[in-house]
C-alpha positions in Angstrom: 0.0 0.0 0.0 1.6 3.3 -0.9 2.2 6.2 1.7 -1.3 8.2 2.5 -2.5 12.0 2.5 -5.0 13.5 4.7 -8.3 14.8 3.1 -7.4 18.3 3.8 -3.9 18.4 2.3 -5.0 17.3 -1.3 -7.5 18.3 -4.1 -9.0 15.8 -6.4 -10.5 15.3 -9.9 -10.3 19.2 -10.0 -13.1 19.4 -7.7 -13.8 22.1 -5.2 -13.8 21.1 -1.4 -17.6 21.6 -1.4 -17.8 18.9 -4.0 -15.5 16.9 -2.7 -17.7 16.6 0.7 -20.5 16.0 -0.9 -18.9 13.3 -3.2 -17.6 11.3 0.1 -20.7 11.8 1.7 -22.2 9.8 -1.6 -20.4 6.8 -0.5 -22.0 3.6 0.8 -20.6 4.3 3.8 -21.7 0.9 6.4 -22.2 2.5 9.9 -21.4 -0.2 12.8 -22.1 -1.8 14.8 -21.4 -4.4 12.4 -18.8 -7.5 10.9 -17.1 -6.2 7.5 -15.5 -8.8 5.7 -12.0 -7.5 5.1 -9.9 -8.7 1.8 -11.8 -12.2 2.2 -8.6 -13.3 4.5 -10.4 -11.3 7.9 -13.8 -9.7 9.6 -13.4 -6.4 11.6 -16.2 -6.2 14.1 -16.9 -2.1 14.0 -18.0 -1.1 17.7 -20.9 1.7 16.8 -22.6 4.0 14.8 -19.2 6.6 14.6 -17.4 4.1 12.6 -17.8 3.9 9.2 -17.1 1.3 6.8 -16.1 0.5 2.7 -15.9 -2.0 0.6 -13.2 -2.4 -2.1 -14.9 -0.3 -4.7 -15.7 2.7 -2.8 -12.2 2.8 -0.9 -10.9 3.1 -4.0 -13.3 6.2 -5.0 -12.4 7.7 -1.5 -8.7 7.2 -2.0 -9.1 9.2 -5.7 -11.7 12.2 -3.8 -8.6 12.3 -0.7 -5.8 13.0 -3.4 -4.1 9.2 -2.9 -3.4 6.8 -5.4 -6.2 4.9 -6.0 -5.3 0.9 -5.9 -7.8 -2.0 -5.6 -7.3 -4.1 -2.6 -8.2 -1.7 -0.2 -10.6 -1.4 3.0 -11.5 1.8 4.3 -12.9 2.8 8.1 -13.5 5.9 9.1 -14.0 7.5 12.9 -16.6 10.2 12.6 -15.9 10.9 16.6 -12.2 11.0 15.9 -11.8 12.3 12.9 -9.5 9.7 11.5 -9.6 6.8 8.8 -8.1 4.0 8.1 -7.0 1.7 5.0 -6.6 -2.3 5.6 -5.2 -4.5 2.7 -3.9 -8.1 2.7 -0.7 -8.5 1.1 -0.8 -12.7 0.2 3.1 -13.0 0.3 2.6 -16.4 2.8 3.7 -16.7 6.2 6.4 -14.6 7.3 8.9 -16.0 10.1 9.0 -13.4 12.9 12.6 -14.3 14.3 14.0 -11.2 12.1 15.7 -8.6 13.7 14.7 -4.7 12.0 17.1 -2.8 11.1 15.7 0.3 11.1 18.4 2.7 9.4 18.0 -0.1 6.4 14.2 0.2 6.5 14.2 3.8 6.5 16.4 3.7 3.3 14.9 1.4 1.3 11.1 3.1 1.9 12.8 6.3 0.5 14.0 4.9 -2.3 10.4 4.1 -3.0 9.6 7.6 -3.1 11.2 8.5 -6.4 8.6 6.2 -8.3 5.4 6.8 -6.0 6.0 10.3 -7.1 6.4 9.8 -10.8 2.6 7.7 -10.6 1.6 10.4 -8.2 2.4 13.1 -11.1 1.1 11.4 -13.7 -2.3 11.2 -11.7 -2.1 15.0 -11.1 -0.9 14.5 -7.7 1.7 16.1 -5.2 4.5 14.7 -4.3 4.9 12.8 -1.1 7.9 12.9 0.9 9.4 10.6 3.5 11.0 12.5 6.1 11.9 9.8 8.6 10.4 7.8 11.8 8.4 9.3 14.3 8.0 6.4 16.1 10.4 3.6 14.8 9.1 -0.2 14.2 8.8 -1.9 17.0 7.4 -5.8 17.2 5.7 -7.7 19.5 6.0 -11.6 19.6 2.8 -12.1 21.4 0.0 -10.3 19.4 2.1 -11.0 16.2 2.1 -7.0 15.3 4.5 -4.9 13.7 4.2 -1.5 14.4 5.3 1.9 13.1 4.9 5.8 12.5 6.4 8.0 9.4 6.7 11.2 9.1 5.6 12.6 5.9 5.7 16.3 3.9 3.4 17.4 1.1 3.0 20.9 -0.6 4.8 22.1 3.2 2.4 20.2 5.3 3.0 17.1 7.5 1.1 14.3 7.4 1.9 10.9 9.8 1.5 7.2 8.8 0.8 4.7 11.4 0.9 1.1 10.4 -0.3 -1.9 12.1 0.9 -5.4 10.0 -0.8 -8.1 11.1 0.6 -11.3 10.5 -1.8 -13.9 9.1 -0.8 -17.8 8.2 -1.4 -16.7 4.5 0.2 -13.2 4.0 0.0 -9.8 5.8 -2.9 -7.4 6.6 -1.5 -4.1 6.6 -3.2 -1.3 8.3 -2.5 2.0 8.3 -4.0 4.9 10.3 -3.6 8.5 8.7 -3.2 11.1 11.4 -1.6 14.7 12.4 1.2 15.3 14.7 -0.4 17.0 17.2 -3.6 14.0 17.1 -1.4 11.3 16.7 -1.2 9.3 20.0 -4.7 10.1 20.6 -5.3 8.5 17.2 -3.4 5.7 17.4 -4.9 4.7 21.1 -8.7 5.1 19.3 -7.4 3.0 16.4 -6.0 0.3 18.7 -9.5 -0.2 20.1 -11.1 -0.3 16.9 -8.1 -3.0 16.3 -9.7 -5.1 19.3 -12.5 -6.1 16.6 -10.4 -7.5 14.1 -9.8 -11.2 13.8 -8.8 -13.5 11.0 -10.6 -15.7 9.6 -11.2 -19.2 11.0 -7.7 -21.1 9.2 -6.1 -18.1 8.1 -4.4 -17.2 11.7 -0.6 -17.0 11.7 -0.9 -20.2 15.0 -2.8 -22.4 12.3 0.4 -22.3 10.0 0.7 -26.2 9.0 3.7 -28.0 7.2 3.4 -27.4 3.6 2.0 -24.2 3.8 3.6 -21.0 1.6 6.4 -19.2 3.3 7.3 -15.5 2.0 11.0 -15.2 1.0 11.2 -12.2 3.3 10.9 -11.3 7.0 9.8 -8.5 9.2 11.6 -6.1 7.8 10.6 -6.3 4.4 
């Protein structure tokens, strides 16, 4: 999933921000409580009615109205309370051994690298560029909830924008979660995403303790 903008820092389809409300507003937007299916691989159980929810085909119209690259694949939630959202996608790259240690000078390199080309697909799309300026929080994993956690710090047109991402490891591949926030909301964020989080559950043989002999294993580790 590529690095993500905040509504407010980006202008799509050459709409104005009037139309641009009214277009998201348009979505099918499914208010919880409620169980979303999730990439076919998860179900995320939303807690109430200040949750919102979309499927594949609308995330991607609300990823194109919020000035981000529009991708299939994706899962959208949205905190009305909050005023934060949220993309999921399941990368199916198999089950990824978690005895890896990060390097996280090496990580931080290789996602800048990336930027060069997100940027070039960014400007053919009429998009502005997206810079990664470093970690705000570095990643961090934890053994027992089979998380891998992480915050970047991002500039666009002199405004910064934070990445939070949750990977979830799965016996299949790896739901990736990433919560767009501000600096000055961002722990508040990330402690209202984590309880949304509390809802989400693979499916029933696609958890990463009901990996079985035989089954894929990525060619990478954690830090990839």
């Amino acid at each position: 999933m590529a690095l993500l903008l905040m509504p407010a820092l980006a202008m799509a389809d050459n709409m104005t921000r009037e139309q641009r409300i009214e277009a998201m507003r348009s979505l099918n937007w499914q208010l919880g409580p409620n169980s979303e299916a999730v990439a076919g691989k998860a179900t995320l159980r939303t807690p109430n009615d200040q949750v919102a929810f979309l499927d594949e085909s609308n995330s991607r119209r609300f990823l194109e109205l919020t000035g981000n690259l529009p991708e299939n694949g994706n899962y959208i939630i949205l905190n009305k309370q909050d005023g934060w959202w949220a993309d999921f996608s399941f990368n199916p790259i198999g089950y990824v051994k978690d005895d890896e240690k990060i390097d996280a000078d090496a990580l931080l390199k290789s996602i800048k690298e990336n930027d060069g080309p997100a940027n070039e697909q960014r400007k053919r799309l009429g998009l502005p560029p997206l810079h990664t300026e470093g970690w705000y929080i570095p990643p961090h994993y934890d053994p027992q909830t089979k998380r891998l956690e992480w915050g970047l710090k991002l500039r666009s047109d002199n405004e910064t924008n934070l990445n939070y991402t949750i990977r979830l490891l799965g016996r299949t591949g790896v739901m990736n979660a990433t919560l767009v926030s501000s600096p000055e909301k961002l722990d508040a964020d990330v402690a209202s995403f984590r309880k949304v989080l509390q809802g989400f559950e693979f499916n029933s043989g696609e958890s990463y303790s009901e990996f079985k002999q035989g089954d894929r294993v990525a060619e990478y580790g954690l830090a990839a």
